[in-house]
C-alpha positions in Angstrom: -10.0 37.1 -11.7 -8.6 38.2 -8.3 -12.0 37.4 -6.5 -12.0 34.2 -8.2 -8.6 33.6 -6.6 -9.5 34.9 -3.9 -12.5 32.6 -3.4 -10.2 29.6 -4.2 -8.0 29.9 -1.6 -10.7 30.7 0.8 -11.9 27.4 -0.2 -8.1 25.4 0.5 -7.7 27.0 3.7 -11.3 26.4 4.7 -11.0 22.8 3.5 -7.1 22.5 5.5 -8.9 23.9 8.7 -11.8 21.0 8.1 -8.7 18.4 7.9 -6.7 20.1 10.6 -9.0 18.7 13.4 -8.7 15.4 12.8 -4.8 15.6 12.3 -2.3 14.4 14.6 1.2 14.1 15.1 2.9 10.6 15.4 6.3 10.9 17.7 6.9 7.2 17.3 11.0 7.0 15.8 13.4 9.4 16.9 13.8 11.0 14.0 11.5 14.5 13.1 7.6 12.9 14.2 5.4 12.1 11.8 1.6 12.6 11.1 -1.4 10.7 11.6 -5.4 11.0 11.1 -8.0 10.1 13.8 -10.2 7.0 12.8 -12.2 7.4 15.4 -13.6 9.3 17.9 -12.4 6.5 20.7 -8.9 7.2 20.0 -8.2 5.1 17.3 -5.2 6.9 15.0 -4.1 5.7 11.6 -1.0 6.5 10.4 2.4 5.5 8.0 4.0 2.2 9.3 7.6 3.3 8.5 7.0 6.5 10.5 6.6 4.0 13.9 9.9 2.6 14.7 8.5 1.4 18.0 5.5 -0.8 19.5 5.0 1.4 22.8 5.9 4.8 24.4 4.7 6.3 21.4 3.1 10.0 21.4 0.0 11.4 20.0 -0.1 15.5 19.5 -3.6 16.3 19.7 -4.9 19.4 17.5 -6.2 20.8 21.1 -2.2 20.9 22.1 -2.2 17.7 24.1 0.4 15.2 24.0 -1.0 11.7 25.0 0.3 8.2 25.1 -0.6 5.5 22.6 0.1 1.8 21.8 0.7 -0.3 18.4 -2.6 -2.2 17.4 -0.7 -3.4 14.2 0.9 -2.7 11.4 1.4 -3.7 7.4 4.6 -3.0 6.0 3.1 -4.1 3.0 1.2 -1.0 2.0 3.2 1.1 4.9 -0.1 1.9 7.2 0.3 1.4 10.6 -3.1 1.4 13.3 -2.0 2.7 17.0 -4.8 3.6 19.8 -4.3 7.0 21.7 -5.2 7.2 25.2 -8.1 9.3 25.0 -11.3 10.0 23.7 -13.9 12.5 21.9 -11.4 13.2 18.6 -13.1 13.7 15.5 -13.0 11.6 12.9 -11.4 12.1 9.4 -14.3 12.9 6.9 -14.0 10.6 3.8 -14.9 11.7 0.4 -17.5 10.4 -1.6 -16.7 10.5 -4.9 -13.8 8.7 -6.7 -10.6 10.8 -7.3 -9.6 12.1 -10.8 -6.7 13.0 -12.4 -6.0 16.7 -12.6 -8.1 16.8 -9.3 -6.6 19.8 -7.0 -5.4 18.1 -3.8 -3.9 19.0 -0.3 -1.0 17.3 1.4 -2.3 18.1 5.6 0.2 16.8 8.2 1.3 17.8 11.9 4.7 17.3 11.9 4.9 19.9 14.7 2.3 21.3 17.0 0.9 23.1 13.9 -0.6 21.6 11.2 1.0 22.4 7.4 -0.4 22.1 4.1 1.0 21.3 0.5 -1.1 21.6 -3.0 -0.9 20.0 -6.0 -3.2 17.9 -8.2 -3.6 14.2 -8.9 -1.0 13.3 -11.9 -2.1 9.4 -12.5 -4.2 6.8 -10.7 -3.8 2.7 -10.8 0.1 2.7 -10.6 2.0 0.5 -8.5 5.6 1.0 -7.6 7.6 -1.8 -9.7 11.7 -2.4 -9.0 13.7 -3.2 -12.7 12.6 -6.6 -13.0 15.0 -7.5 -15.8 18.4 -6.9 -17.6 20.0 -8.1 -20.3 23.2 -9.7 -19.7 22.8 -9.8 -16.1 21.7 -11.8 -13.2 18.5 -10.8 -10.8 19.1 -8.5 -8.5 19.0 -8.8 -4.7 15.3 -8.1 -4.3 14.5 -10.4 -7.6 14.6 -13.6 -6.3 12.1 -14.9 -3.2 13.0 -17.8 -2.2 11.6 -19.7 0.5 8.0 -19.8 -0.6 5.3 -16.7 -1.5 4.2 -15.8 1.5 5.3 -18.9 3.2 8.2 -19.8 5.6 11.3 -18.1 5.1 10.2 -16.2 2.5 11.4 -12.2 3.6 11.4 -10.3 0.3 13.6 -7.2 0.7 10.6 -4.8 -0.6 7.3 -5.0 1.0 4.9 -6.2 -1.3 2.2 -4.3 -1.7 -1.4 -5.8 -1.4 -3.6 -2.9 -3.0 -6.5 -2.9 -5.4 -6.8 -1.7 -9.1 -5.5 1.7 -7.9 -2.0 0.6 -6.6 -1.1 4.6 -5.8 -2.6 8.1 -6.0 0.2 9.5 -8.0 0.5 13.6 -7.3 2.9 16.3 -7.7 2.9 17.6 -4.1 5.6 18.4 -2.5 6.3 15.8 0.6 8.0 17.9 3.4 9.4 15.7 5.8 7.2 14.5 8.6 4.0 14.5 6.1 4.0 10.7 5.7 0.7 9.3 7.5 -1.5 12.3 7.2 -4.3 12.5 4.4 -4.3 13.7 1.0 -7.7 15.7 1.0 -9.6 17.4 -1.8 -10.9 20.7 -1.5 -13.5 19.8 0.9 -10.8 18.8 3.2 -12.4 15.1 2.6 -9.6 12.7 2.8 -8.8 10.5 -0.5 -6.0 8.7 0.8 -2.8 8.6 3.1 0.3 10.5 2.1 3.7 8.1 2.4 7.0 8.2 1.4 7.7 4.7 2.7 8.7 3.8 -1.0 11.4 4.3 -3.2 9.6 6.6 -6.0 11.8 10.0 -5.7 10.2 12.9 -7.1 6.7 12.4 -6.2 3.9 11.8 -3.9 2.4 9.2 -3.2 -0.5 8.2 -1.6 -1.9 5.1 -0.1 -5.6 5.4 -2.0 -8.9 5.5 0.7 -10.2 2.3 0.0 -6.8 0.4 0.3 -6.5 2.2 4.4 -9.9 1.4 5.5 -9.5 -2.0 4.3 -6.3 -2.5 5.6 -6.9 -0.3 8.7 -10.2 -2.3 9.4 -8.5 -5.6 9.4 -5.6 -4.5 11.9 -8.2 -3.6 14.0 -10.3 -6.8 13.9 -7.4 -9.1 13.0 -4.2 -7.3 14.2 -3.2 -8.2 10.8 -4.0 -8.6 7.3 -4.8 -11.9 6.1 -3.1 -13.4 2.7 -3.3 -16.5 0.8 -0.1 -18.4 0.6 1.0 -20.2 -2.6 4.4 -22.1 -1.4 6.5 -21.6 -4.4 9.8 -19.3 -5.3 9.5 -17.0 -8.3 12.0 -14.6 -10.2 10.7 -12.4 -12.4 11.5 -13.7 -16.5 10.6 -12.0 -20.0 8.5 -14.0 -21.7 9.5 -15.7 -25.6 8.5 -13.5 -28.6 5.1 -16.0 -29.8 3.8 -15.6 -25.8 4.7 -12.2 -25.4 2.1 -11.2 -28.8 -0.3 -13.7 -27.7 -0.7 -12.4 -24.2 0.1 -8.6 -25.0 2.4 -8.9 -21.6 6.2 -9.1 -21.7 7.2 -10.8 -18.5 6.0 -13.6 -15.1 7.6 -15.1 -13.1 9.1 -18.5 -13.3 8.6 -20.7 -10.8 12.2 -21.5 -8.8 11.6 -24.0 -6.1 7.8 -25.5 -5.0 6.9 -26.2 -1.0 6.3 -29.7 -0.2 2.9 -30.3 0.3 2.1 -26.3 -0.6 -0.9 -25.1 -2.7 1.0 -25.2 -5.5 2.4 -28.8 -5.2 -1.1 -29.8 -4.7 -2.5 -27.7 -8.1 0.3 -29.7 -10.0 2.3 -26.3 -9.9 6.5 -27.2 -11.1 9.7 -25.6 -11.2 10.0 -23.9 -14.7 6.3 -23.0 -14.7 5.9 -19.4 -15.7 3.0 -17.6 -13.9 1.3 -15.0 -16.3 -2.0 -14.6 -14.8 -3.8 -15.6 -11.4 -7.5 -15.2 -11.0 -7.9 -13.8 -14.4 -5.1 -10.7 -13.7 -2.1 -10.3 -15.3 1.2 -11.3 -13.4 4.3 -9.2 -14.2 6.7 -9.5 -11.4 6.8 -10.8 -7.9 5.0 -7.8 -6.1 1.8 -8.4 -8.4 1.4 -12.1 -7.7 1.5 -10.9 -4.0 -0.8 -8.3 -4.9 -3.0 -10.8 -6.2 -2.5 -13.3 -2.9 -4.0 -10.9 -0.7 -7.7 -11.9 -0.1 -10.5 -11.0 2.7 -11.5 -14.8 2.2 -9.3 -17.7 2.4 -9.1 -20.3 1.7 -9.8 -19.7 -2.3 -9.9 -21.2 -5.3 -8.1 -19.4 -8.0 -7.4 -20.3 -11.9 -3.7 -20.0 -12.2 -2.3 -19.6 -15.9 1.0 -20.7 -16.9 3.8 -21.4 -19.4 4.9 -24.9 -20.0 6.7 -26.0 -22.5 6.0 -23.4 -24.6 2.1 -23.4 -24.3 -0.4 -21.7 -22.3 -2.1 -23.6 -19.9 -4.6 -23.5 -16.6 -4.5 -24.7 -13.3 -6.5 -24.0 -10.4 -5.1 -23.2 -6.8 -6.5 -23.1 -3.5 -4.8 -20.6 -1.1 -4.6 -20.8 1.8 -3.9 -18.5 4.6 -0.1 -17.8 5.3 0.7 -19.8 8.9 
């Protein structure tokens, strides 16, 4: 059993060391500095948007002990990952793994924080999961952050939490331990291959998160074509609204969002889209609340035509939409 152990954590540390060269610190708020991971070898450093409070005179600690300059290629709040580009060269990019994560996967937390990197270990607890506010109470009114108006994605429309734009996995759920000044540096397995980027730019307390690998080199790839990430706009309000009793069995889903307010000339005006509508479903997925229909309006191809699926007067119905791209 000990030289089992033994070859175990031979394996972490071996596998932290691996990640440790293509870790960086972030010194870009003036709070304790953050971490990052090198893209590539050019310089190019992906880290945690929340962790950059500023667009310039941001530092990069280099594993070799260097501290160089770097500048903001862009950001999305909306899934917290932030793309800056170090003055330097001949870094070593993170290694990506291969193979899907799991649940009940062992996994390591690397950062720099300092000018030595740190490690946490846990394992994956759930995959696919999203971070949702309380959509709806009994007896009471929406909350602040329940009711968009303005238009989805459109003018005027700033929803106080970010939505988040990710694919079927929403998080990497794990039971790490996230030390301040770990958000922006990868969750690796115990290859040291990165499966994701560590954040705590969201209101889940009492776990980590993780930003899964897939949804960062998207993302990270269109801030550094794009300088930001395209997404279709649908030019309506929404509040989230449990849905009666009959749709509720028929659809196996128990809220949507009812439509508020509709854009002149939007999308949705165009589809035939009107206030009282109740969106359940867009493009064949299942809307819930207001950060899933954003979800869903994030596209690497717009404009799109999408089949929108409603509530009106008591009946389920379709539409079809063609987003747009947000002006």
């Amino acid at each position: 059993m000990a030289e089992e152990l033994g070859k175990l954590s031979d394996a972490l540390a071996a596998a932290v060391k691996s990640a440790a060269q293509s870790v960086v610190r972030v010194e870009g708020r003036r709070r304790l500095p953050a971490s990052g991971f090198v893209w590539s070898a050019d310089g190019i450093i992906v880290t945690a948007h929340h962790v950059v409070e500023r667009d310039d005179n941001i530092g990069i600690g280099l594993p070799d002990g260097r501290v160089v300059a770097a500048t903001l290629i862009g950001r999305d709040p909306a899934t917290d990952i932030a793309v800056l580009r170090a003055e330097t060269g001949g870094l070593t990019a993170l290694a990506w793994a291969g193979d899907p994560p799991q649940v009940g996967q062992l996994v390591l937390a690397v950062a720099r924080p300092g000018e030595e990197v740190e490690a946490t270990l846990g394992v994956i607890s759930s995959l696919g999961e999203g971070w949702r506010p309380p959509i709806w109470r009994p007896g009471g009114p929406p909350r602040r952050h329940e009711h968009h108006r303005g238009g989805i994605m459109g003018r005027g429309c700033l929803p106080p939490v970010p939505p988040m734009p990710f694919g079927p996995a929403s998080f990497l759920r794990t039971d790490l331990i996230m030390y301040p000044g770990f958000s922006g540096g990868p969750l690796v397995d115990a290859s040291g291959r990165a499966l994701g980027m560590n954040t705590s730019g969201f209101p889940m307390r009492g776990m980590g998160l993780a930003v899964p690998a897939a949804t960062v080199r998207r993302v990270a790839a269109a801030l550094l074509s794009e300088g930001r990430v395209q997404r279709g706009y649908l030019g309506v309000g929404v509040q989230p609204v449990r849905l009666p009793a009959p749709i509720r069995d028929q659809l196996a889903q128990e809220t949507g969002v009812i439509i508020v307010s509709v854009e002149p000339d939007s999308p949705a005006e165009r589809a035939g889209l009107i206030v009282g509508d109740i969106i359940v479903s867009l493009g064949g997925q299942p809307v819930r609340d207001v950060e899933e229909l954003l979800v869903l309006l994030s596209s690497d191809q717009l404009p799109a035509e999408v089949t929108v699926q409603i509530v009106r007067g008591g009946q389920v119905q379709e539409v079809t939409v063609i987003t747009v791209p947000r002006a």
